[in-house]
N, C-alpha and C positions, 0 to 999 in steps of 0.2 A: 692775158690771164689776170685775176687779179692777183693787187698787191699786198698780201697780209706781210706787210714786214714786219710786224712783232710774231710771227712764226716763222717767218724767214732766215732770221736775225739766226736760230738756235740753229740751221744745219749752214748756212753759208761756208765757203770754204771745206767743207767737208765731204767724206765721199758716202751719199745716197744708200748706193747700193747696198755695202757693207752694214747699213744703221739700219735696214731695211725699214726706209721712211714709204709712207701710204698714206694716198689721200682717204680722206672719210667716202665712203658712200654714195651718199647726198652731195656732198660737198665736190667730187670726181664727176658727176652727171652735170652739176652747176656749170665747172669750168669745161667741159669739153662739148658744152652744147649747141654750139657752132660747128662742131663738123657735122651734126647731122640735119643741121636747120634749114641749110641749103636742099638737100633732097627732099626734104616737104613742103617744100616752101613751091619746088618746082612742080612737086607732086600736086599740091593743093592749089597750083596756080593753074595747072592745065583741067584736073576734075573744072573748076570754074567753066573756064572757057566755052565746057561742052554744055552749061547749062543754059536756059533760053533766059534771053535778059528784059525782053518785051519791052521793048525803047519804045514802039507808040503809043503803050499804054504812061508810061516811064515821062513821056514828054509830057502830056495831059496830064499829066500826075501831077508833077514837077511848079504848070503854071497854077494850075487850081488849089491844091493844098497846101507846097510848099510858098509860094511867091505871092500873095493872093491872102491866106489864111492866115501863116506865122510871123513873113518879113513887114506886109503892109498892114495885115490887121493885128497884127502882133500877137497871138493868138500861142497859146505855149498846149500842146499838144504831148502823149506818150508816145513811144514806141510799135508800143503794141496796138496802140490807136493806129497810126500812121502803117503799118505793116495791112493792118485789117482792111481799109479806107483803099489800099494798093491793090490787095486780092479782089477785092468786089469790084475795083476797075478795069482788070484784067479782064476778069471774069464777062462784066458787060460788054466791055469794046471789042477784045478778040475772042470771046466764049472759050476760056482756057484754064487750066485749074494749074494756079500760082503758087498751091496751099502748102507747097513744096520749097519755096523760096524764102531763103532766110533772115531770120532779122538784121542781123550782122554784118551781111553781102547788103541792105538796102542802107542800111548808116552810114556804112562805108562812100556808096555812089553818093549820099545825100552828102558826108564830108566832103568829097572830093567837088559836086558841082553848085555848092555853098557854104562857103570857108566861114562866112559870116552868123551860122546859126552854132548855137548852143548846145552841148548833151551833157544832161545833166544827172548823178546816180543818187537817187534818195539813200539815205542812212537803214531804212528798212526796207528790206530782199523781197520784199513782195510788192513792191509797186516798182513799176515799170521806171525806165528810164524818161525823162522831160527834156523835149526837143522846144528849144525858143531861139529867136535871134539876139545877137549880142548888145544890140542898142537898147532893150529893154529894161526899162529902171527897175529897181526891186522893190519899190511904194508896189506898179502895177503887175510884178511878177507874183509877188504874194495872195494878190485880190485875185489872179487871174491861175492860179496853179489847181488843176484838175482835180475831179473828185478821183478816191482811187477805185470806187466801184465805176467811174461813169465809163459809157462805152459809147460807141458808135458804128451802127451799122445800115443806118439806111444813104442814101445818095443825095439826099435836100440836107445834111448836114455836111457835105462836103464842098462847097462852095457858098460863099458867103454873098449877096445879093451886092451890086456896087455900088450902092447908095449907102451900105452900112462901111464900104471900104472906105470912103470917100467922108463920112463921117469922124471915122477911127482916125482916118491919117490927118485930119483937120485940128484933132485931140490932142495932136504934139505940142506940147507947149515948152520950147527950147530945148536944150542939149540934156543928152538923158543921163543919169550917173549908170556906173559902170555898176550890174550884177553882183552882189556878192553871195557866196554858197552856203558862209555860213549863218546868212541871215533867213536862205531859206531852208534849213533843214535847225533851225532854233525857232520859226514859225511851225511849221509842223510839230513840232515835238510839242510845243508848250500848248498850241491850240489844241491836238489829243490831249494832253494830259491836262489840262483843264475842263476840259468837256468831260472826260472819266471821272473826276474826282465832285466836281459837282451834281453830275447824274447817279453816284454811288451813295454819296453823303447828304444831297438834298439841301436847298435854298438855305434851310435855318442855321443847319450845321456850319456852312459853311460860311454863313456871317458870323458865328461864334469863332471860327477858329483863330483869329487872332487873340481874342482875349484867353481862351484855354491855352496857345503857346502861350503867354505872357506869362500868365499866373500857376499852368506846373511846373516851370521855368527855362527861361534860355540865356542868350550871354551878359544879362544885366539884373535878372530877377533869379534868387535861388529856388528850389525844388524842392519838394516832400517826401522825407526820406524814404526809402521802397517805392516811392508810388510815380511809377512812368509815365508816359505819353499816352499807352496805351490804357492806362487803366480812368485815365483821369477824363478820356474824349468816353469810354463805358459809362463811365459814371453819370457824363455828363448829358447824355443822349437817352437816358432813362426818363427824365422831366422836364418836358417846356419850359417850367421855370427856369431852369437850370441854365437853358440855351440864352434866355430873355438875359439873363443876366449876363450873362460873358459876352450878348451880344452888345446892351449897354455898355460894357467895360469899353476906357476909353474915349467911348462916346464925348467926352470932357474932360480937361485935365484935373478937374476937382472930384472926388472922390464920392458917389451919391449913396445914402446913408442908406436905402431901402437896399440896392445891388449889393453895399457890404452886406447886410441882413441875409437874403438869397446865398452869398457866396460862404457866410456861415455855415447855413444849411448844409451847403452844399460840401462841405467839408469834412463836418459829422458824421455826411453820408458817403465822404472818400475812407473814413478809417473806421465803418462799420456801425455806427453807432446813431442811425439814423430817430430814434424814438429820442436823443438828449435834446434837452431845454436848449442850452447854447454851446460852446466851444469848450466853455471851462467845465462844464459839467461833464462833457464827452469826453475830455482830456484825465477826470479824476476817474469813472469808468475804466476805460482804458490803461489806467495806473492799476486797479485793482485786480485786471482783469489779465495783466500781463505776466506770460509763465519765465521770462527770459530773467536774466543777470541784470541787462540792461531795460527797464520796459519805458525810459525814456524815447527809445527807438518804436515805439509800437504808437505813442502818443502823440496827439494832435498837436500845434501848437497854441498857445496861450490867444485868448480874445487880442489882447495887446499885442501882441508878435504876428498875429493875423490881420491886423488894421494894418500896420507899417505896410507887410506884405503885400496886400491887398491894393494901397497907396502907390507902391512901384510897381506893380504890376498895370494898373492903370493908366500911369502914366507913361509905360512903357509903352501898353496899347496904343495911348492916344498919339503917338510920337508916330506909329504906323499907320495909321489911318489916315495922319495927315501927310502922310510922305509925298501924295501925289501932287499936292498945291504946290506952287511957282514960290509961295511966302509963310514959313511957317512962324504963326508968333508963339512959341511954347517958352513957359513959363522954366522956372529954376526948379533942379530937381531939390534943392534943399527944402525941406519939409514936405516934401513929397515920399519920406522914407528916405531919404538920405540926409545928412549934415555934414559940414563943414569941420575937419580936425586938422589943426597945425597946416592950413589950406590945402587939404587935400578930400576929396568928397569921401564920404565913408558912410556904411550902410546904416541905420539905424534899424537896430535888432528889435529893441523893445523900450520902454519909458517906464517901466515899473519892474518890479520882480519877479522872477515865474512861479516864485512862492511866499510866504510869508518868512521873516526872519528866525522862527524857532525850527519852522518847517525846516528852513535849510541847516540848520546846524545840528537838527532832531540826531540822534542815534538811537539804532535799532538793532534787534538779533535777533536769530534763527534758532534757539535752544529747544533741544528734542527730547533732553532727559533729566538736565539738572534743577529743571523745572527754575530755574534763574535762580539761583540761591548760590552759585559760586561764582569765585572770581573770574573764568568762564564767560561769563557773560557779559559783553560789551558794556549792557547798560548797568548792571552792579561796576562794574570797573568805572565807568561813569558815574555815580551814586545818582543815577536817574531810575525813574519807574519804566516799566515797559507801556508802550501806546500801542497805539492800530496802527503804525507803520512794521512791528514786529513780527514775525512768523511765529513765534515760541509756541510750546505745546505747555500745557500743563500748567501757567507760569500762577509765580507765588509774588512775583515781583507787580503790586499793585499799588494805586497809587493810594493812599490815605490821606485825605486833609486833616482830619484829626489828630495823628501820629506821626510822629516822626519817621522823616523815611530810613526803613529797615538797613542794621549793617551788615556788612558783609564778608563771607569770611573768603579767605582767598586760598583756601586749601594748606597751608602751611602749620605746622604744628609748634612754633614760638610763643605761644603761650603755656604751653602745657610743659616744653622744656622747663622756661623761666618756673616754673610752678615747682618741678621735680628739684632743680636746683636749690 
């Protein structure tokens, strides 16, 4: 039985009965599955016996498909091929219907009188099991593993002419490496899924698709906030140009002025604002156009924060494109969007400011009633004028060049005491 000693451990020395201990379920059918294994074992051994095994057709079988096809022509064959190829030889030599004889019972006799052949289960339940011998390398098991629709039923595919045996077996060229399984079930997998993804997405798409990973980002370039993988491959499959360019991306480690230009576009037209002139003009849009707290979230980024980007994204590209040369000579990312701090590479965000210096120190208010005339208001508490960065209704607070800008009261009544006093 087995030994769960970390279950064991808690009744050892103890008495069973009394603790009224019980196996699980499942776990009682597991261990006691030996007493009844033997009775169908003898049970399933005699049904055998009584069925017809057709050893003349079985021998014929044996030299032509098996010794002939798999061992000498190396030829890697299914199950269900090999089960089919067997009825239809029954069928012609002793005019008998086999159709009855199971897959199972033939794998078995084929293990049993060729220890040297291979069975092999694909990762997906709908193709058949792949019968080859063990001396075949996995260069020639790959090139030579079955289609899963192909089939065979006629009799001139069942023995191979012996000028092509004699061919095949002249094709040895030294000691074979040994099979590995999981080299053929990571061939299958990646040749469908290659073949789907390019049949889905089409030629162009999918010479862009490195430059669109690069530039909506992945573990070296960052990303635009809200805007995903999938909005950005949308976006990006709307206009040929659009492709041309991220197909370009890379294409060189130096940065081509016209692709930046395209990938502007193409930008204006990720955060909605496809009719702006350029970047910064979409990015002030979208300033005014924004209901949130925050509408620096809604906005594009700066022409100059889109060039850097743009720069490592490129080069990130081109790092992948070259990946498959024996020699890569790529250049320093430093100025490529990155720079050099206390020697450590560091990203370089931008080279200018995302706004002008009044811009950022600007102060602004939301005033709904006091029409800006009390101390209430950011920008009287600032002794500044109200601008277009304000929401204020009504406001009184404007600016005069003529006049001195207006005072303000702060709501307190310290004049009019002093006065009464």
């Amino acid at each position: 039985m087995k030994e769960d000693t970390s279950i064991l451990v808690h009744i050892r020395d103890k008495d069973c009965v009394s603790l009224e201990v019980r196996y699980h379920k499942s776990c009682y059918r597991q261990y006691t599955r030996f007493l009844t294994k033997s009775s169908a074992t003898v049970t399933g051994t005699s049904e055998e016996q009584n069925e017809p095994t057709f050893d003349a057709s079985y021998k014929t079988y044996c030299e032509r498909i098996i010794r002939h096809r798999i061992i000498v022509n190396q030829e890697v064959l299914t199950m269900t091929q090999l089960r089919r190829i067997f009825l239809n030889l029954v069928k012609k030599h002793e005019d008998l219907d086999a159709s009855n004889y199971r897959q199972d019972k033939l794998k078995r006799r084929f293990a049993r009188d060729f220890p040297q052949l291979v069975f092999h289960s694909p990762k997906k339940r709908n193709i058949s099991e792949m019968v080859f011998v063990e001396t075949l390398s996995a260069d020639k098991l790959i090139d030579r593993l079955p289609h899963p629709s192909g089939t065979e039923t006629t009799e001139s595919t069942e023995v191979t002419s012996q000028s092509d045996c004699e061919n095949r077996a002249s094709a040895k060229d030294g000691p074979q490496r040994p099979t590995s399984m999981a080299s053929i079930n990571t061939a299958e997998d990646t040749r469908t899924l290659y073949t789907k993804v390019s049949s889905a997405l089409g030629t162009s798409v999918c010479l862009a698709l490195i430059g669109i990973h690069t530039f909506s980002g992945c573990d070296s370039t960052s990303a635009f906030y809200g805007k995903g993988k999938r909005k950005a491959l949308s976006v990006a499959c709307e206009k040929e140009e659009y492709l041309t360019a991220f197909t370009n991306l890379g294409s060189s480690f130096n940065l081509d002025q016209s692709t930046f230009e395209l990938l502007c576009t193409y930008v204006c037209h990720l955060y909605g604002q496809s009719s702006a002139e350029n970047v910064n003009d979409a990015r002030y849009k979208a300033f005014c156009m924004a209901s949130s707290a925050l509408p620096e979230l809604s906005m594009p980024p700066t022409s100059d924060a889109l060039y850097q980007h743009c720069k490592r994204a490129n080069y990130q590209a081109a790092i992948m494109r070259h990946s498959l040369k024996g020699i890569m000579c790529a250049p320093s990312p430093v100025g490529n969007g990155w720079h050099l701090e206390d020697g450590e590479l560091t990203v370089t965000w931008m080279t200018r400011n995302p706004a002008p210096e009044s811009v950022l120190q600007a102060v602004h208010c939301s005033c709904k009633h006091s029409k800006c005339e009390t101390g209430r208001c950011s920008c009287m508490s600032a002794r500044l004028s109200c601008t277009d960065l304000c929401r204020c209704q009504n406001c009184a607070n404007v600016s005069q060049e003529t006049e001195e800008r207006p005072t303000w009261d702060d709501g307190s009544d310290s004049d009019r005491d002093d006065t009464d006093e």
